[in-house]
C-alpha positions in Angstrom: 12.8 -8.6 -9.3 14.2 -5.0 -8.4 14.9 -4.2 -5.0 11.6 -2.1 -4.6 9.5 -5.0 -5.5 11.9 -7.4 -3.1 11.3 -4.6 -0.2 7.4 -4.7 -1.1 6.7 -8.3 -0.7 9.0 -8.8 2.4 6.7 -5.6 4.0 3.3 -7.7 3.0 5.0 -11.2 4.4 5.7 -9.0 7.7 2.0 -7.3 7.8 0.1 -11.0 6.6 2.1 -12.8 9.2 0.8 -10.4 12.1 -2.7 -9.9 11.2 -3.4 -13.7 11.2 -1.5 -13.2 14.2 -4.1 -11.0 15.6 -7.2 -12.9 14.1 -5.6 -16.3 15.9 -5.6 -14.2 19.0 -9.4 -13.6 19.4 -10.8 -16.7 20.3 -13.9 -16.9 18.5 -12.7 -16.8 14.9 -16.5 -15.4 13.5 -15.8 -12.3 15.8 -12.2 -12.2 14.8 -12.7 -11.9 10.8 -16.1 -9.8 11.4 -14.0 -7.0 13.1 -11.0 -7.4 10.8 -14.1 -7.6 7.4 -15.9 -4.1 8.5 -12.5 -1.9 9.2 -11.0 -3.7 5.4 -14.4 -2.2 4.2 -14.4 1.1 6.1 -10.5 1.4 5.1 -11.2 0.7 1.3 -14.3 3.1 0.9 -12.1 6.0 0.2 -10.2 4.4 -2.2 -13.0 2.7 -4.2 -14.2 6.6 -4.2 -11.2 8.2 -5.3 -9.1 5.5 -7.3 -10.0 4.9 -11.0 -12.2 1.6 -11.3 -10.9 -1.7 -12.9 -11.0 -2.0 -16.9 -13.9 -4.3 -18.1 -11.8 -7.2 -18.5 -10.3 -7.2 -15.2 -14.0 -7.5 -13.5 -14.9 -11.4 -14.2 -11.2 -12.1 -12.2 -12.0 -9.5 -9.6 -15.7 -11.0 -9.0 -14.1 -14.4 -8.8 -11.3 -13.5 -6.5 -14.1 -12.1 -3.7 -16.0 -15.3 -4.2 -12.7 -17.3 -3.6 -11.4 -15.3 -1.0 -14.5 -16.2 1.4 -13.7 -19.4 0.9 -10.2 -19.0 2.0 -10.9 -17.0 5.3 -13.8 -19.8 6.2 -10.6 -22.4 6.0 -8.7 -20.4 7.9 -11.1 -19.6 10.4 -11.5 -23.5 10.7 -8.0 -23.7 10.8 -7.1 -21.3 14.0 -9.8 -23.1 15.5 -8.5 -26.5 15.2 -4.8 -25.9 15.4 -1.5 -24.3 16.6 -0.4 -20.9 15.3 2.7 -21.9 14.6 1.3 -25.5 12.5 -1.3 -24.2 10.9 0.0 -21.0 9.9 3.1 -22.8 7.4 0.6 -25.0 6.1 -1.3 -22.7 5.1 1.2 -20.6 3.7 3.6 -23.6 2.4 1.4 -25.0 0.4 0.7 -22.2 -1.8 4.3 -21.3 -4.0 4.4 -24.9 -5.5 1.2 -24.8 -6.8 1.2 -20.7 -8.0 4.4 -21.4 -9.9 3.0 -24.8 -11.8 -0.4 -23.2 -12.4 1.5 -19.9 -13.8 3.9 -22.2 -16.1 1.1 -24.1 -17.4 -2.3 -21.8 -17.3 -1.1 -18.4 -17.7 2.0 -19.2 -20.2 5.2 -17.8 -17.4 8.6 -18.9 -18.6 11.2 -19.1 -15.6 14.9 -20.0 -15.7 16.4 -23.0 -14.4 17.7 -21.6 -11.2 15.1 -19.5 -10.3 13.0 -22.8 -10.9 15.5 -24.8 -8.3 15.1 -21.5 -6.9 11.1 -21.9 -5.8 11.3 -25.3 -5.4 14.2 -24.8 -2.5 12.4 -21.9 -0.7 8.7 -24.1 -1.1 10.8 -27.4 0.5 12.2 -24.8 3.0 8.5 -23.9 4.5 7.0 -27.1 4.0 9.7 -28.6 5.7 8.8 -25.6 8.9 5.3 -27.1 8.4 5.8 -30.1 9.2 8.0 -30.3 11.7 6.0 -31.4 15.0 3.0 -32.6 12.9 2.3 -35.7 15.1 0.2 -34.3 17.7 0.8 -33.6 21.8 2.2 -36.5 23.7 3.0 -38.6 21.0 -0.4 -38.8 19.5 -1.5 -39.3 16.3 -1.4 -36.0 14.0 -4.4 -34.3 14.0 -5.6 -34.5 10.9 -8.8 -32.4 10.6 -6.7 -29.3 11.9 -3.7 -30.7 8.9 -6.5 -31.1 6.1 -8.2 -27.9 6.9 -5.0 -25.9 6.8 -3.9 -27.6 3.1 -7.1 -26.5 2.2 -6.4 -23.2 2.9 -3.0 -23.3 1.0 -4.7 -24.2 -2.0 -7.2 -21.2 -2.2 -4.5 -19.3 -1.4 -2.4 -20.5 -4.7 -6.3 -20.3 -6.6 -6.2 -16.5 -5.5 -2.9 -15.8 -6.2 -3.0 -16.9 -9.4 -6.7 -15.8 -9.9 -5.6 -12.1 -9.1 -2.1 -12.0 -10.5 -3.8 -12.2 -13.9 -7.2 -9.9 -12.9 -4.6 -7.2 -11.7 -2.6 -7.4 -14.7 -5.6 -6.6 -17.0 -7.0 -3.9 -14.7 -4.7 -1.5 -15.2 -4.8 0.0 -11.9 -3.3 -2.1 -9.1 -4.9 0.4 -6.6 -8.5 0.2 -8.1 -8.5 -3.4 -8.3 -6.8 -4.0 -4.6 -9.8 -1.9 -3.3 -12.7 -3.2 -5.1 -11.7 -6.7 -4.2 -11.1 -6.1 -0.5 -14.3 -3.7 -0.5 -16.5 -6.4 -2.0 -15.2 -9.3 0.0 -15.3 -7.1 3.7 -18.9 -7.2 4.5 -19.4 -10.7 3.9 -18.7 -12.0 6.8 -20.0 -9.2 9.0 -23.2 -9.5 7.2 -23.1 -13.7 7.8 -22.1 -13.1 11.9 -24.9 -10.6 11.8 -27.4 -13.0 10.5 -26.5 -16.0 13.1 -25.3 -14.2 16.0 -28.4 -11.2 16.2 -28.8 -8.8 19.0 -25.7 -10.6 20.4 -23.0 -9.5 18.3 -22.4 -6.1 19.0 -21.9 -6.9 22.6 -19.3 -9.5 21.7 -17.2 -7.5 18.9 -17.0 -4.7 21.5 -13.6 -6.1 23.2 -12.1 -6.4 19.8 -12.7 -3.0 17.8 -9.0 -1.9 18.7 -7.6 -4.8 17.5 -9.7 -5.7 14.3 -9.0 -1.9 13.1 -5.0 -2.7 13.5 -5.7 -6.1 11.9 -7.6 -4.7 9.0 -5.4 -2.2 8.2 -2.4 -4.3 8.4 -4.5 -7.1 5.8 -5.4 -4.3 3.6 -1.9 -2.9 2.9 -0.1 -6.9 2.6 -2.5 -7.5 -0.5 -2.4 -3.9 -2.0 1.5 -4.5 -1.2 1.4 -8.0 -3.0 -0.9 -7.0 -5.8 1.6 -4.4 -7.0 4.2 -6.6 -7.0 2.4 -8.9 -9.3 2.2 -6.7 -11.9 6.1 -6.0 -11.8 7.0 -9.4 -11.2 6.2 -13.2 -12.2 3.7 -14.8 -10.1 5.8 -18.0 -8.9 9.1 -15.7 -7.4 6.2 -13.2 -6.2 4.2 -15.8 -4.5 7.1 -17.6 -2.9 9.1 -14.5 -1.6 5.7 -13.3 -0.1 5.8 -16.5 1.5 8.8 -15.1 4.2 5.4 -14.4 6.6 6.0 -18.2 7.8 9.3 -17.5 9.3 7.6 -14.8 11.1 4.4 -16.8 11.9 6.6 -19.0 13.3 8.1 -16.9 15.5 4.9 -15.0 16.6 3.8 -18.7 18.0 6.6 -19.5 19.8 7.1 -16.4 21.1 3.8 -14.9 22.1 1.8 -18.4 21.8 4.3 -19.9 23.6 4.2 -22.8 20.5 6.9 -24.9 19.5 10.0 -23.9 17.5 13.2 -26.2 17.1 16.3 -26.4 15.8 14.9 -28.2 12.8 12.6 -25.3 12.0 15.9 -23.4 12.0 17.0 -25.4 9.5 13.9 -25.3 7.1 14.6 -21.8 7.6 18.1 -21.5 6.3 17.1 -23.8 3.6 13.9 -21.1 2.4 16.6 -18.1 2.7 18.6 -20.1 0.5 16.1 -20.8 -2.5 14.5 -17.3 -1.8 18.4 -16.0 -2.5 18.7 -18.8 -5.9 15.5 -17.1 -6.9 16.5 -13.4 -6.5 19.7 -13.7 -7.9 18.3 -15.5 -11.6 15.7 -12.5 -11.2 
């Protein structure tokens, strides 16, 4: 990867990481991704307007993508609500570059070297390692696994995406037009779902939350337009795992402004991601 791409995924890791940031901070999650889904669609309008549209081929992958990307944010809506930050946040993100890279070997016909092969598989034992540190629950009890199953979950639509998109952008021929038509597609949803259940009550509640679901959107927006590029200048598996740096910030934003947990042996994890994120780089 060149140093332009490198710089591109480790801005999307930054933005990702504080966006979910700012969705986990709104306590009702419906609210949350209703305020973050109407500014993605009111920040994507002008683009969908002035950028050139998706070739023909790239359309069944785009359509698909919206479709899979509800799915994702209704898992991780479920998973802010049932866990830490700072837990469900690797997880999420951990268990994503493992599966991206085997799907992309097998499915889509990738070739990677050796080392950048040890290379993934280092930086995805680095954040899975950050995961799971402190999985058993408060006070010695028993993991919780609903909040555990619902963030795995999540994981693995986020490698379905990746992958999903990483060959839909490729045959678009315009990263731009393809980043906006999928984010514009996918950003009413939600708003139109909260509208539906929560009637004459939701404008009242979104109202504390404008400020901070523009900032969110915008910040969502540009990681994915940020990470979609890269795709189509880079192999999915390096892409994927690079982008997934956001857990050593997530980790951060929870003990820091969640006041969450975060050790010596996340440390550790750390050092050992950086290391296999370097392996990876330097076969690039």
């Amino acid at each position: 990867m060149t140093g332009t791409v490198v710089a591109a995924v480790l801005a999307a890791a930054l933005l990702h990481a504080s966006w979910n940031a700012i969705a986990h901070g709104i306590r009702d999650q419906l609210i949350a991704f209703t305020v973050i889904g109407v500014a993605d669609t009111v920040f994507m309008l002008p683009l969908v307007v002035f950028s050139p549209v998706p070739a023909a081929g790239a359309w069944p992958w785009l359509l698909a993508s919206v479709a899979i990307h509800i799915v994702y944010q209704a898992l991780l809506m479920r998973s802010f609500s049932l866990g830490d930050f700072g837990q469900a946040y690797p997880i999420a993100r951990g268990t994503a570059p493992l599966v991206v890279t085997v799907v992309a070997v097998f499915a889509v016909d990738e070739t990677l070297s050796g080392a950048q092969a040890l290379g993934v598989a280092l930086a995805t034992a680095g954040l899975l390692a950050i995961a799971l540190w402190g999985i058993r629950g408060k006070g010695g009890r028993r993991p919780h696994w609903p909040a555990i199953t619902a963030a795995v979950a999540t994981g693995l639509s986020i490698a379905t995406y990746t992958v999903v998109d990483g060959v839909g952008v490729r045959s678009s021929d315009t990263a731009i037009g393809y980043t906006a038509w999928l984010i514009f597609l996918m950003g009413p949803i939600i708003p139109v779902y909260a509208l539906v259940t929560r009637r004459g009550e939701l404008s009242g509640q979104i109202r504390p939350y404008v400020l901070r679901g523009l900032v969110g959107g915008l910040m969502s927006s540009a990681a994915y337009g940020l990470v979609l590029w890269a795709q189509t200048k880079a192999p999915l598996g390096p892409v994927a795992a690079l982008r997934e740096s956001s857990i050593i910030v997530g980790a951060a934003i929870g003990a820091v402004f969640f006041k969450e947990r975060f050790g010596a042996p996340r440390m550790a994890a750390a050092v050992l991601m950086v290391a296999g994120i370097g392996l990876m780089l330097r076969a690039g």
